[in-house]
C-alpha positions as CSV (number, residue, x, y, z in Angstrom):
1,X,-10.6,-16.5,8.4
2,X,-9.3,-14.0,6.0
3,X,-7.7,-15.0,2.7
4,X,-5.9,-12.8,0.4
5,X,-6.3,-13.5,-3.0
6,X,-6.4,-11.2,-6.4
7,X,-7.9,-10.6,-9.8
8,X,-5.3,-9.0,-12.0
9,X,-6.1,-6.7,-14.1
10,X,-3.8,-6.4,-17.4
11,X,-0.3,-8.2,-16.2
12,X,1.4,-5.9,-13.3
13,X,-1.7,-4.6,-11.3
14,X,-3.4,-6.0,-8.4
15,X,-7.0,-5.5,-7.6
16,X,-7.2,-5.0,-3.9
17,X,-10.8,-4.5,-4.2
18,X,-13.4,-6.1,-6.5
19,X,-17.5,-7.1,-5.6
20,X,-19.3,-10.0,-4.9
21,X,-19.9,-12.6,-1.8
22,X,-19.9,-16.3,-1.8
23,X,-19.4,-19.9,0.0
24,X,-16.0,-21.3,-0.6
25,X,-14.9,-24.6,0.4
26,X,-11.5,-24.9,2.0
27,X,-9.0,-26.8,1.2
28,X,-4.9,-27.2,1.8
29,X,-1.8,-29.2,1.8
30,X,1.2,-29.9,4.0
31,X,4.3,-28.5,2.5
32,X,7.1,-30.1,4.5
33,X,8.4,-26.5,5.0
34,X,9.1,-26.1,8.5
35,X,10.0,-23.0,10.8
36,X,10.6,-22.5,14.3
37,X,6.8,-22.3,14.7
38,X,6.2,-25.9,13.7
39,X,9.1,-27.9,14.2
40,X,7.8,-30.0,16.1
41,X,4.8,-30.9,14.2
42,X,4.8,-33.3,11.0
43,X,3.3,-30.5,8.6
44,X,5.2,-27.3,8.1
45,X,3.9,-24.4,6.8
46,X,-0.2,-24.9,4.7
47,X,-0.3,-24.3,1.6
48,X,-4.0,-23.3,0.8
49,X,-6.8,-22.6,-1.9
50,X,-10.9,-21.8,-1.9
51,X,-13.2,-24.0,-4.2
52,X,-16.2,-21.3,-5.2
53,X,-19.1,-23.7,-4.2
54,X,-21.2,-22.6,-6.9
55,X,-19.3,-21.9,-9.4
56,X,-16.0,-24.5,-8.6
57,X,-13.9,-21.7,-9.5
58,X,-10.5,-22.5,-7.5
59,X,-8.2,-19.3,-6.2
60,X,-4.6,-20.0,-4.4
61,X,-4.7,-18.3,-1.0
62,X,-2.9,-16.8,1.9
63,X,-4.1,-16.4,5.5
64,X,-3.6,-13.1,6.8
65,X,-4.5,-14.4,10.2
66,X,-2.2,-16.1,12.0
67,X,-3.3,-18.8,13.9
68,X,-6.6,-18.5,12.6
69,X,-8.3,-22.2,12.0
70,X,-8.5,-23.0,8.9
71,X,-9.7,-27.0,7.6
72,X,-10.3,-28.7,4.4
73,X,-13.5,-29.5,2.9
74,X,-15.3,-26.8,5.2
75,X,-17.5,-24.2,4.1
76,X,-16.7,-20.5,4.3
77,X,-18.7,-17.7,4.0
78,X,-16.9,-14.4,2.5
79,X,-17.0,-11.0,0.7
80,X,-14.4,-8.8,-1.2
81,X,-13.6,-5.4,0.4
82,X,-11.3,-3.1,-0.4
83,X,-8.3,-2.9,1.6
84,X,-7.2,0.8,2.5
85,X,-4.8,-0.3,5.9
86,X,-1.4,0.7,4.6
87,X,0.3,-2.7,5.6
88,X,-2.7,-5.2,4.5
89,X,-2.0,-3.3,1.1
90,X,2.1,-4.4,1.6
91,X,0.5,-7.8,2.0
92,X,-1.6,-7.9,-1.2
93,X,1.6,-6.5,-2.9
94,X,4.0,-9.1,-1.3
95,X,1.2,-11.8,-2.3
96,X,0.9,-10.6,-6.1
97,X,4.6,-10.6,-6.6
98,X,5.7,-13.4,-4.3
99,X,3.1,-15.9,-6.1
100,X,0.4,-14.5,-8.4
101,X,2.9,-12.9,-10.9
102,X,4.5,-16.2,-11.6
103,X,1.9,-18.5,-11.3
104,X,-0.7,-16.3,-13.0
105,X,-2.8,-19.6,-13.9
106,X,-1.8,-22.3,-11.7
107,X,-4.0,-23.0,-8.2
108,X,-1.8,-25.2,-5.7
109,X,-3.4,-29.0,-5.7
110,X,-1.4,-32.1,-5.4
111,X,1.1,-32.1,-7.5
112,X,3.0,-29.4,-5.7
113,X,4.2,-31.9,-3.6
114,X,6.4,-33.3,-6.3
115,X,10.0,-32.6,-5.3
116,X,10.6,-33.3,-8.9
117,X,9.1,-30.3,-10.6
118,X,7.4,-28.3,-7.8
119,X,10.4,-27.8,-5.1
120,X,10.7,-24.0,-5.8
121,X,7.3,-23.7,-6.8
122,X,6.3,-24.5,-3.3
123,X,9.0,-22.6,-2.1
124,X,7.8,-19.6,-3.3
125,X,4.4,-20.2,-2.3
126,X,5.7,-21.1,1.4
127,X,7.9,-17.6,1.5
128,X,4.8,-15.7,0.6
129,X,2.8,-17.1,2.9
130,X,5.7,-16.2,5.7
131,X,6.2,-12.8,4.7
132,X,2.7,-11.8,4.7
133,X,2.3,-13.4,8.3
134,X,6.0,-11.2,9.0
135,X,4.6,-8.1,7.8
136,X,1.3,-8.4,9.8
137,X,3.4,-8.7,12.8
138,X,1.9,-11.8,13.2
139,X,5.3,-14.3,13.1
140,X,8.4,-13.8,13.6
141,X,9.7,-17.8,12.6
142,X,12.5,-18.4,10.9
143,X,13.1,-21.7,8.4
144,X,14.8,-24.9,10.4
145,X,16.5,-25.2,7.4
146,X,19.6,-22.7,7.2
147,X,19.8,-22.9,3.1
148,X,16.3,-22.3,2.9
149,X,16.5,-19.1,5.5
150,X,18.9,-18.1,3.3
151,X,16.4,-18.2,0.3
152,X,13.7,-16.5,2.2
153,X,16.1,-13.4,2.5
154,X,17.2,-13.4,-0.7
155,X,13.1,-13.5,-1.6
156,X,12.4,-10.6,0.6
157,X,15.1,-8.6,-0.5
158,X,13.6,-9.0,-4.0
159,X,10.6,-8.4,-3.1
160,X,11.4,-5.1,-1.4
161,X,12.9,-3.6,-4.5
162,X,9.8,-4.8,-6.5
163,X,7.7,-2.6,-4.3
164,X,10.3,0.6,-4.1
165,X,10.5,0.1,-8.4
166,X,6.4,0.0,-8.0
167,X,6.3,3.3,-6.0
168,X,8.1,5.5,-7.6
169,X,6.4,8.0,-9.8
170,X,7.8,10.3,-12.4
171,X,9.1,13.5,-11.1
172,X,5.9,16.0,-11.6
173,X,3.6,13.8,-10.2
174,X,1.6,15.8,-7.8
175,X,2.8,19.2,-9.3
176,X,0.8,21.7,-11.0
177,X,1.4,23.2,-14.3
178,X,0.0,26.1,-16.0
179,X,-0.6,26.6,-19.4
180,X,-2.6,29.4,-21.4
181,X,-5.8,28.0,-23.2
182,X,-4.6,27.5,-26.6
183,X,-1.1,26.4,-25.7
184,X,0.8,23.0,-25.7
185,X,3.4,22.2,-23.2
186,X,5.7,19.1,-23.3
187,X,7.2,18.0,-19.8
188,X,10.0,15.6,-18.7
189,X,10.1,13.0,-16.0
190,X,13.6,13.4,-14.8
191,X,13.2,10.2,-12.9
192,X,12.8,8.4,-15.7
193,X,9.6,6.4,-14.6
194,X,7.4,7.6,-17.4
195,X,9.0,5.4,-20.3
196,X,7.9,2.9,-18.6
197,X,3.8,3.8,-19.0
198,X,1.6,2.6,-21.7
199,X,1.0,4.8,-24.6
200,X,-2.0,7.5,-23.9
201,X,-3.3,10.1,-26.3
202,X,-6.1,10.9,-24.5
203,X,-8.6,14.2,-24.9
204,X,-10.7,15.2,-22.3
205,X,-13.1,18.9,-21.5
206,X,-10.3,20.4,-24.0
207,X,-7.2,18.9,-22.5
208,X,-5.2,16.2,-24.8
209,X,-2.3,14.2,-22.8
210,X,0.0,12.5,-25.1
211,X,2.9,10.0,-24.4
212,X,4.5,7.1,-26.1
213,X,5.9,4.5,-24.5
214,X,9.5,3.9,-24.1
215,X,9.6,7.9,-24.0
216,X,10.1,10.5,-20.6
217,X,7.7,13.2,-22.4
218,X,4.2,14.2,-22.0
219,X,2.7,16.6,-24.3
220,X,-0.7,19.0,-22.5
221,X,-2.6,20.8,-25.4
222,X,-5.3,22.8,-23.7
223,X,-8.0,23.9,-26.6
224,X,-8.3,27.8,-27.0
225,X,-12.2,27.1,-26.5
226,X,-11.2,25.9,-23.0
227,X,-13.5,27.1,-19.5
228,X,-11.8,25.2,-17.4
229,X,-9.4,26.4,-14.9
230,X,-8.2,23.7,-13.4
231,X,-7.8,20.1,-14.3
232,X,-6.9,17.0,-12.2
């Protein structure tokens, strides 16, 4: 049964690939959420988590197999790997912005059932869970519910410009620039991406990058003292 779930590093990156194995015990709730899949059937859509069994750490989860049993208070056996399939990585990014962005420290139990406080929250959860399984080519349901279809587009089309604001790059990314040992050259990202980067003023074999956040500029000094010829 796979499971997607993340460590975050700082607050907007996902880890799609960290170490370490372990026995996790499953367990997961009925969310009243129904789609065309499961109309029929008193549950709707599962919303899941993994108990660590050593450790009882907890993690929220999403199946990325659909279909795939998956029961409460059973014992799985599983390892981290790094994902390099282009759309399992869409997954992981639909999964950190759908769910673990907002609900950096809550793990679904319970109380998520509460119409009273939780509706949306297990919205959310629910249209995750969904996307991943439409992006996978694995489903293709819709919501019985027309208001709530209409939510689930409105949460995909967000979640589509999340991604395209994610993936774009300033505009020399992937270009090369020269510059005589010695020298310092400031550059420009005309598409305005690099304001958005941390502050770096970093040296490294005789090359200095420097950029403050907030601005579009990075400086390159490259030391007169400098053998290199080429620097990545």
């Amino acid at each position: 049964v796979l499971m997607i779930a993340f460590i975050l590093l700082g607050v907007v990156q996902p880890v799609f690939a960290i170490s370490g194995t372990g026995t996790w015990v499953g367990q997961q709730y009925e969310s009243n959420i129904k789609t065309t899949e499961n109309e029929d059937k008193p549950y709707g859509v599962y919303l899941r988590k993994l108990r660590n069994a050593a450790t009882g750490e907890e993690k929220t989860v999403f199946c990325a197999e659909h279909g795939t049993g998956f029961y409460s208070n059973v014992d799985y056996n599983g390892s981290f790997y790094t994902v390099t399939d282009p759309t399992m990585k869409k997954a992981c990014k639909i999964a950190y912005l759908g769910w673990y962005k907002a609900n950096p420290y809550y793990v679904v139990d319970g109380g998520i059932l509460d119409d009273s406080w939780a509706y949306e929250t297990r919205l959310s959860y629910v249209f995750t869970q969904q996307y991943i399984w439409q992006t996978l080519g694995q489903s293709n349901a819709t919501f019985i519910d027309s208001n709530i279809q209409a939510k689930y587009e409105n949460f995909k089309n967000n979640i589509e410009s999340q991604i395209a604001d994610m993936e774009r790059k300033p505009s020399f990314d992937k270009k090369t620039i020269t510059i005589q040992a010695g020298e310092s050259k400031t550059i420009e990202d005309t598409n305005g991406e690099l304001a958005k980067y941390n502050s770096i003023d970093r040296a490294q074999d005789g090359i200095r990058l420097k950029h403050n956040k907030g601005e579009n500029t990075l400086t390159i000094s490259v030391d007169e003292n400098t053998n290199l010829e080429n620097y990545k």
